[in-house]
C-alpha positions in Angstrom: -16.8 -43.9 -11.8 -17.8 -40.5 -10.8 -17.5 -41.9 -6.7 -14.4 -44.2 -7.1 -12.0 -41.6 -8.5 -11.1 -38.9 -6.3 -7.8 -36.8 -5.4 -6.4 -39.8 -3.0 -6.4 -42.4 -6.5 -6.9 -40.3 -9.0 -2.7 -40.9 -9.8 -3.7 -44.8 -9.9 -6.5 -44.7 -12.1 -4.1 -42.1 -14.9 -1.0 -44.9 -14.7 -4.0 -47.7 -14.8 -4.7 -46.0 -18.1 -1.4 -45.5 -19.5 -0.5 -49.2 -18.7 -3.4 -50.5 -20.3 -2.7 -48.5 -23.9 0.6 -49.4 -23.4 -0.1 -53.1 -23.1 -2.9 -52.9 -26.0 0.3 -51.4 -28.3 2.4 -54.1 -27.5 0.1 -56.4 -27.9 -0.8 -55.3 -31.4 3.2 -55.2 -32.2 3.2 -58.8 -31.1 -0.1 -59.8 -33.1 1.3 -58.3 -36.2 4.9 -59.7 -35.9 3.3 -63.3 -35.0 1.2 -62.3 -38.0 3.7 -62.3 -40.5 6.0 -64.9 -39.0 2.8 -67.5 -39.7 2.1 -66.4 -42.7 5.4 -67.7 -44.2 4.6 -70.8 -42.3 1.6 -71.5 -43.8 3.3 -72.1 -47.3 5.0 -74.8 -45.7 2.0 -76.3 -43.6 -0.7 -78.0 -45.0 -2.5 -78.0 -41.4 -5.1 -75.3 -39.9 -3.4 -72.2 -38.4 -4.0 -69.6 -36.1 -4.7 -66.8 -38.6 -8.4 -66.8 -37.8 -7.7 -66.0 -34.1 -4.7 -63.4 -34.7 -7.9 -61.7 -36.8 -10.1 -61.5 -34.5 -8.1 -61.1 -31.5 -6.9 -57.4 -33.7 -10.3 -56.6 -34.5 -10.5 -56.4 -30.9 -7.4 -54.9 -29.6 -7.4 -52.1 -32.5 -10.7 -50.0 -30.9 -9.5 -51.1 -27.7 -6.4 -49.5 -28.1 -8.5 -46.4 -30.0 -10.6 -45.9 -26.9 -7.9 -46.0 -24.7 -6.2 -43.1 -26.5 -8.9 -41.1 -26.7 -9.3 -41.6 -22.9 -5.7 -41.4 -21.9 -5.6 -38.0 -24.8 -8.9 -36.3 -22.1 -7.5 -37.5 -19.0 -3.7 -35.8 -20.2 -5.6 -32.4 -21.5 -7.8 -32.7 -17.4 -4.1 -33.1 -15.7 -2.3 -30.2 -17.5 -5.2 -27.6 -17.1 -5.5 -29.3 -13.1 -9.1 -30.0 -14.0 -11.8 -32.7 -13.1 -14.0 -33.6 -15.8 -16.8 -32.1 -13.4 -14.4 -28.6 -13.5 -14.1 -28.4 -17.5 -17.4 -28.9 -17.8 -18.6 -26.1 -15.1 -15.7 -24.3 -16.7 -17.2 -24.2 -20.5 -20.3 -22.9 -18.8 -18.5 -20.1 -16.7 -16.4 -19.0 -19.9 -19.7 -18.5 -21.9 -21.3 -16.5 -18.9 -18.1 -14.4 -18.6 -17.8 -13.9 -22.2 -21.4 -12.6 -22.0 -20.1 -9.5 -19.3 -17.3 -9.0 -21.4 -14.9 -10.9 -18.6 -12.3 -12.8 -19.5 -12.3 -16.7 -17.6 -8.9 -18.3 -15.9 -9.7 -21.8 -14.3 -8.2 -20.7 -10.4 -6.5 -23.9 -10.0 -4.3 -23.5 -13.7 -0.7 -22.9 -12.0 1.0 -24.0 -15.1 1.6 -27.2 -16.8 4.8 -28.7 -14.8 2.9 -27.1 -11.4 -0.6 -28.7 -12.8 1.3 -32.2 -13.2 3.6 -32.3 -10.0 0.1 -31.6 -8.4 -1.5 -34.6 -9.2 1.5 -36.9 -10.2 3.8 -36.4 -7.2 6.7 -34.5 -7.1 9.7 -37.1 -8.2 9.1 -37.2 -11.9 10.7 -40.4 -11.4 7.8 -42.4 -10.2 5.0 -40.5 -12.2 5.0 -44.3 -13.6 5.1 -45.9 -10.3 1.4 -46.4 -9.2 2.2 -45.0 -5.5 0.0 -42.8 -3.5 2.3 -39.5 -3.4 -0.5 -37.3 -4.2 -0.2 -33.5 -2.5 -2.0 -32.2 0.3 -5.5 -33.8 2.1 -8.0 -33.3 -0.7 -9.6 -30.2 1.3 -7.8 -27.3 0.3 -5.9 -27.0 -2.7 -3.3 -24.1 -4.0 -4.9 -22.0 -6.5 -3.5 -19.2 -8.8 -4.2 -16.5 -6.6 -2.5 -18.1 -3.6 1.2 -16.4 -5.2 -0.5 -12.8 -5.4 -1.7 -13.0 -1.6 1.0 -14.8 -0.2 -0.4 -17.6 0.7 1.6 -20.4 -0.8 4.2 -19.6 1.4 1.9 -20.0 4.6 0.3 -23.5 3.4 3.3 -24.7 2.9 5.0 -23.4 5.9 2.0 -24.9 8.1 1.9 -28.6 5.9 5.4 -29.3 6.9 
């Protein structure tokens, strides 16, 4: 994981997630509703059903879906803040150390949450769904906070286009 992700998929792997809870969901909508639907069958049957299976297919698909909330939850905090789980991680360290000087820690690539999402979702909020490479820039140099306050935002993007 920490090699396969990277700022050229990193778009793929966040829709991959929110696909995958999505499909756990409806999957446990469908389990409950097929659920109750047999349930009133079985008064009438007298044969086996498929109770045992709907079981144990939930107990599956319920910390399934519990995990994959948890992990979509991080990977939405990591997107807003324009962190990699590498950066929130050097950051708690860097906050602590500052606090220690009596500094006050800004993470330089925070430019705000819809800033921090067109960043690694693309800019059409249209296909922030679609699975499509539209990430921003090459992966070697990326806007920070401080680019506004030396003016150089407007010379990236005069040179990128």
């Amino acid at each position: 994981m920490n090699n396969c992700v990277g700022h050229a998929n990193y778009k793929a792997f966040f829709v991959f997630v929110v696909y995958a809870l999505l499909s756990c969901l409806y999957s446990l909508i469908l389990l409950v509703g097929s659920l109750t639907v047999d349930t009133q069958k079985d008064g009438q049957q007298s044969e086996g059903s498929d109770r045992t299976v709907y079981i144990i297919s939930g107990l599956l698909l319920i910390p399934l879906s519990m995990a994959l909330g948890v992990f979509l939850g991080w990977h939405i905090y990591l997107t807003v803040q324009n962190k990699t789980t590498i950066e929130y991680y050097e950051g708690v360290r860097a906050m602590l150390l500052a606090e220690q000087g009596g500094n006050v820690y800004s993470h330089p690539y925070d430019l705000g949450v819809y800033e921090n999402l067109i960043t690694v979702l693309g800019p059409n909020i249209l296909c922030w769904v679609c699975p499509v490479s539209s990430y921003v820039g090459s992966g070697l140099r990326f806007r920070t906070a401080y680019d506004d306050a030396i003016g150089l935002t407007s010379a990236t993007s005069a040179t990128s286009s």
